[in-house]
N, C-alpha and C positions, 0 to 999 in steps of 0.2 A: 645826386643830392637834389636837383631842382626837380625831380619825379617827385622827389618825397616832399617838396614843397607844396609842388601842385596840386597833390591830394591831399593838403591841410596839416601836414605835421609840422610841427615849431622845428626849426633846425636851428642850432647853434653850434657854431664850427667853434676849433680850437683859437682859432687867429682874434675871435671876439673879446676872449681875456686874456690879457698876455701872462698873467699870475701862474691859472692854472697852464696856459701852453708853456711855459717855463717847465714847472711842475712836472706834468705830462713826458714832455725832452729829457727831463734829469733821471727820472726812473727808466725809458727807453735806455739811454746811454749806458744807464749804470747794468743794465741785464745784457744789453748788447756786448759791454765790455767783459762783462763775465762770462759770457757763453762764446765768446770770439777765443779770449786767451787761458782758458782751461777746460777740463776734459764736461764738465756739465753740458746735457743738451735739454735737460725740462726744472724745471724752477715751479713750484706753486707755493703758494706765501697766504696767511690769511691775517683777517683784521688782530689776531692775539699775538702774531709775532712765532708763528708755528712756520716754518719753513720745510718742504721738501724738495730734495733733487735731486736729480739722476745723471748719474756720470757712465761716462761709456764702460764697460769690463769692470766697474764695481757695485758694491749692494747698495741700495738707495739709502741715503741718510736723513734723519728727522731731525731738525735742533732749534731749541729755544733760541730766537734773536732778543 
């Protein structure tokens, strides 16, 4: 991080707002937990609420959240 300081880029860590590092930990947790105690190993989600994932030895499933 301090490379990227020294050649001019703005860095702003997560520790600067607690709001969004709250935010940030509560989506980590919630993917962690999900991919720890069931068979999913990929997740991609987009801003519409379209979700896909892929579980070990089944066909990948698409669903409206």
């Amino acid at each position: 991080m301090q490379d990227c300081v020294d050649i001019g880029l703005k860095i702003e860590t997560l520790e600067d707002d607690k709001t969004l590092q709250d935010l940030v930990l509560t989506v980590h947790r919630c993917f962690m937990n999900t991919l720890s105690n069931t068979g999913v190993v990929k997740i991609i989600e987009n801003d519409r609420g379209i979700a896909y994932t892929k579980q070990l030895g089944q066909v990948p499933e698409i669903s409206q959240i």
